[in-house]
C-alpha positions in Angstrom: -43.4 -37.9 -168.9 -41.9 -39.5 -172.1 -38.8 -41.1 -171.7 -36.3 -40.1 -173.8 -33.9 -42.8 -175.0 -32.1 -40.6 -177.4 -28.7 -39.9 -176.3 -26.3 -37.3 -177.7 -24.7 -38.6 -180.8 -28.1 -41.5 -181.6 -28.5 -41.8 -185.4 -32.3 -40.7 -185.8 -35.3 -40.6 -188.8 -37.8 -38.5 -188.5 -41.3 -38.6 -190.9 -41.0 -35.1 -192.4 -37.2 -34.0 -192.2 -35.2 -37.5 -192.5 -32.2 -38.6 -191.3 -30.2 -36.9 -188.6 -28.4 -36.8 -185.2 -29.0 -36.0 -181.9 -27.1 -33.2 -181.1 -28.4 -32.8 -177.1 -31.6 -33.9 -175.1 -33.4 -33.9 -171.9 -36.5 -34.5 -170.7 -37.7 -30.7 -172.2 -36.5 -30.0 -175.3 -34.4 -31.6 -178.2 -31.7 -30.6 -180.3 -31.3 -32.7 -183.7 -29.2 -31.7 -186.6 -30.7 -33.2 -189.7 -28.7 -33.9 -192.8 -30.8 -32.2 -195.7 -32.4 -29.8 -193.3 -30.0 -28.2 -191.2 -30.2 -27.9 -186.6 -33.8 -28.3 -185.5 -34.8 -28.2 -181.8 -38.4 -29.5 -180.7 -40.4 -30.2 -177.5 -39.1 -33.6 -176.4 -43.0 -35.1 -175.8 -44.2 -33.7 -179.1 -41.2 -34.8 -181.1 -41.0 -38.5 -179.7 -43.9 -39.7 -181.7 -42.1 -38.9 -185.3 -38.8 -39.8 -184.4 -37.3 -43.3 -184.6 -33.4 -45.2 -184.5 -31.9 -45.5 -187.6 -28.6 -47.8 -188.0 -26.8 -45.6 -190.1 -23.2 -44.8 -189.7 -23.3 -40.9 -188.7 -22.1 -38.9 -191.8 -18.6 -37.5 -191.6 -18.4 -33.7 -191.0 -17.7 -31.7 -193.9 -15.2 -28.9 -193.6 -14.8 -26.3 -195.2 -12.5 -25.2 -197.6 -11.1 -21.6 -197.2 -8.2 -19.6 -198.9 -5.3 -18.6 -197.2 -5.6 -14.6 -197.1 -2.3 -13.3 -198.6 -0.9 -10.2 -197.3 -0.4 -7.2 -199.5 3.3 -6.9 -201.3 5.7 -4.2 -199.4 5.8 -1.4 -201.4 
């Protein structure tokens, strides 16, 4: 088997969806979230050969904004 030298959290490129982060791996499967292209998850062997470090800064989270629901005036 391959091995896997992408922890959780490893700043990652890949050829066809760019620049992401590994979210979890093991020797089976993959979990990376990529930054233009949302959570993919690939066969760890398969995915190995596209994938390589990157020394990026991973990017800060964005939250999201939400109103405050008001309650209904007392009638």
């Amino acid at each position: 088997m391959a091995s896997n030298t992408y922890s959780q959290g490893a700043q990652v490129e890949h050829q066809k969806f760019g620049l992401g982060t590994v979210m979890s791996s093991s020797d089976e499967r993959m979990v990376i979230k990529f930054d233009d292209h949302g959570e993919k998850k690939f066969v760890t062997q398969m995915v190995m050969g596209s994938l390589k470090k990157s020394d990026r800064q991973p990017p800060a989270e964005k939250k999201g904004s939400r109103k405050k629901k008001t309650a209904p005036a007392a009638v």
